[in-house]
C-alpha positions as CSV (number, residue, x, y, z in Angstrom):
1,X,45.1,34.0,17.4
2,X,43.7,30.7,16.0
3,X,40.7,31.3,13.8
4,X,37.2,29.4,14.1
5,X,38.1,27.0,11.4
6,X,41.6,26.2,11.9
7,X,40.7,25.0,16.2
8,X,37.9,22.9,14.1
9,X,40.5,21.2,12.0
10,X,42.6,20.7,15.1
11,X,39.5,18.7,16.9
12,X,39.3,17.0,14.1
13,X,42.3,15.7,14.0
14,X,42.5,15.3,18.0
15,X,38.9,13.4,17.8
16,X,40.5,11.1,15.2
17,X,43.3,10.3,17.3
18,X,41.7,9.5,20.4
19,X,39.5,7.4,18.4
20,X,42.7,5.6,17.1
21,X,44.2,5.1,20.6
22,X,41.2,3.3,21.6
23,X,42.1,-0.2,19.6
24,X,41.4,-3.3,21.5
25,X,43.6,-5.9,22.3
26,X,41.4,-8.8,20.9
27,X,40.2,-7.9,17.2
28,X,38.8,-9.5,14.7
29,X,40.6,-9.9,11.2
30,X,37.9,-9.3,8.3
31,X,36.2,-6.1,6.9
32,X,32.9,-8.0,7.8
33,X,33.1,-10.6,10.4
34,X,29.4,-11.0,10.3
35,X,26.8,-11.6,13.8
36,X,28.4,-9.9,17.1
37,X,30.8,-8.0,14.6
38,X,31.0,-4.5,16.2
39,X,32.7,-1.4,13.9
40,X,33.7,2.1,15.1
41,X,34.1,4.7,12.6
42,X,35.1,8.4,12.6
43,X,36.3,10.6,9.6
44,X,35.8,13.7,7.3
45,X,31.7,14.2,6.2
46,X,31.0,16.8,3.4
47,X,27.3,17.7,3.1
48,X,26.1,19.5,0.3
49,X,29.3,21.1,0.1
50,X,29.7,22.0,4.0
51,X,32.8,20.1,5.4
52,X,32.3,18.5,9.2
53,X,32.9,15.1,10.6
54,X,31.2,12.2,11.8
55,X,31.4,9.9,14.5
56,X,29.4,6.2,14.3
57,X,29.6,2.6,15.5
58,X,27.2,-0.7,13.5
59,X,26.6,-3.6,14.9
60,X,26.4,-6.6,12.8
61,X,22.8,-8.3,13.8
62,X,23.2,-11.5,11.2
63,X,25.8,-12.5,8.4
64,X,23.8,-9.9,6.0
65,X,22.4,-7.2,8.2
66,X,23.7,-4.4,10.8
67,X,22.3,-1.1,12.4
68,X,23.9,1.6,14.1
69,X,23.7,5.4,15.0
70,X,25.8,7.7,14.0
71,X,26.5,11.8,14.8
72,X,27.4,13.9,11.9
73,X,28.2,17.6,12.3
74,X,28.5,20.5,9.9
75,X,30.1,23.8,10.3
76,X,27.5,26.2,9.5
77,X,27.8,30.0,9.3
78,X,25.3,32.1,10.8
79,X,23.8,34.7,8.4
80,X,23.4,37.9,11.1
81,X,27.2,37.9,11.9
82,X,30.6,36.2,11.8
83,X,29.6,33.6,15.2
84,X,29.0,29.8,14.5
85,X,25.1,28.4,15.8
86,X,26.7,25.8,17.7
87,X,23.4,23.5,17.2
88,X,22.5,23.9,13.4
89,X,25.3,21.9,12.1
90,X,24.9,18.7,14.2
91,X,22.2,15.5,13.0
92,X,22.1,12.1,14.9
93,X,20.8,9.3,13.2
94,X,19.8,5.6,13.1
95,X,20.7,3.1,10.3
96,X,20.5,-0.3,9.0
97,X,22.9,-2.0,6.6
98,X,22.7,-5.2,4.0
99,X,25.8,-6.2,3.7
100,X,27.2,-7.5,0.0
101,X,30.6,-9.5,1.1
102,X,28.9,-13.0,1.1
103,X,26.5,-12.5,-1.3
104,X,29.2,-11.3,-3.8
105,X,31.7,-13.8,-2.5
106,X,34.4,-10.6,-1.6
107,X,37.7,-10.8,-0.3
108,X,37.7,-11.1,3.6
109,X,39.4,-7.3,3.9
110,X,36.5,-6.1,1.8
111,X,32.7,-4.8,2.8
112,X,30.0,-3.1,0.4
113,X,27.3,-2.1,2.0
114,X,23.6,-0.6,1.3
115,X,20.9,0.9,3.7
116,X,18.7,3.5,4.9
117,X,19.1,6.0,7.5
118,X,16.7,8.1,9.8
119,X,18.2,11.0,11.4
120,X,16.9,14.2,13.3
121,X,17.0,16.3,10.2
122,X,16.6,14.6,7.1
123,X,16.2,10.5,6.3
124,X,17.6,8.8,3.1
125,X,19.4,6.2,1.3
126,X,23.3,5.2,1.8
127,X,26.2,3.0,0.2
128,X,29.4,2.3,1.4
129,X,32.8,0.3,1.3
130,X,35.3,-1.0,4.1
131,X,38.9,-1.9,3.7
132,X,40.5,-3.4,6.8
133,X,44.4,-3.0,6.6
134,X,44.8,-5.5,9.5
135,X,43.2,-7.0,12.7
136,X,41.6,-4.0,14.1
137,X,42.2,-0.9,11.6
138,X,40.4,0.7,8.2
139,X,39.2,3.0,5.9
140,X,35.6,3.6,4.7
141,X,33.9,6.0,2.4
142,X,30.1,6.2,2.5
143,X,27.7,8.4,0.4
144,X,24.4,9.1,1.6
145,X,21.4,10.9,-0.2
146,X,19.7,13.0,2.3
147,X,15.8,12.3,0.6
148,X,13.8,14.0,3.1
149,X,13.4,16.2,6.0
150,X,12.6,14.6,9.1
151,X,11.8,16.3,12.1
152,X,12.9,20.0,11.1
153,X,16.1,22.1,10.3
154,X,16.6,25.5,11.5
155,X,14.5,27.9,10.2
156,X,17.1,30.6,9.8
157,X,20.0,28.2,7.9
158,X,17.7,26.7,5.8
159,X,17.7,22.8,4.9
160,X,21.3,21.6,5.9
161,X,20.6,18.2,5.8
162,X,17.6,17.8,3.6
163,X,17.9,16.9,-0.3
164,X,21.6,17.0,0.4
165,X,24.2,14.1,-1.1
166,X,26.4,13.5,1.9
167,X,29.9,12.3,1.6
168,X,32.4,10.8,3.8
169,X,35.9,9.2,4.5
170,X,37.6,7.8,7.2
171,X,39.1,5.4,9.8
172,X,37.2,2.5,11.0
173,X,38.3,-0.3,14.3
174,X,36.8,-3.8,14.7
175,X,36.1,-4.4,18.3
């Protein structure tokens, strides 16, 4: 019998790939493109020492600038007994982005990014990096600091989200 956290690796890894079979036939071939530029992202997020996975998407709004939403989920343990709260773990939020590439003259395969994020649970600061490989796939890592709690965790878990520092790697495609 599979245990809860081995089928949670699996739809991980299933999630991931899916994602990856989604690549477009017309791509674009920068980290950054700028205005109209459109990433997908999914990968491994560890918050305040809970591992999970995220799922997002930013669009580029100027040369400089992008916002996006993203879903993050955390496996959480319930205290009364070995079950998982399916609902506890999981925090959708909004974002903008200033991106660094032109600003700091980068290489074309290479984004740094700042921003803020507003999510369900907790709002804070973020900074990232994008590598693109080729036309349509890369890797990012992003940490966020979770400042403060926004419209409530669960009671009975205590803060998931809030004061945490959030970390995260994974695959991104340029659409």
């Amino acid at each position: 019998m599979m245990r809860n956290v081995d089928k949670f690796h699996l739809f991980q890894c299933l999630l991931l790939l899916g994602c990856l079979l989604c690549v477009p036939h017309s791509v674009q071939a920068q980290a950054w493109d700028g205005e109209g530029d459109i990433k997908v992202y999914a990968g491994y997020a560890n918050v305040g020492g809970k591992s999970g996975m995220e799922l997002g998407s930013d669009y580029a709004l100027s040369d400089f600038i992008s916002v996006g939403g993203q879903v993050t989920y955390v496996n959480v343990k319930k205290h009364s007994s070995e079950d998982y709260h399916f609902l506890v773990g999981y925090d959708f939020s909004l974002m903008g982005n200033y991106h660094w590439s032109e600003v700091l003259k980068l290489s074309s395969v290479l984004d740094i990014y700042t921003g803020a994020s507003v999510g369900l649970r907790a709002a804070g600061l973020q900074a990232g990096v994008r590598y693109n490989f080729g036309e349509t796939i890369g890797v990012y890592g992003q940490v966020r600091q979770n400042l403060f709690k926004t419209f409530g965790d669960d009671e009975d878990y205590g803060p998931v989200y809030q004061g945490k520092t959030a970390f995260s790697l994974g695959m991104t495609v340029t659409f």
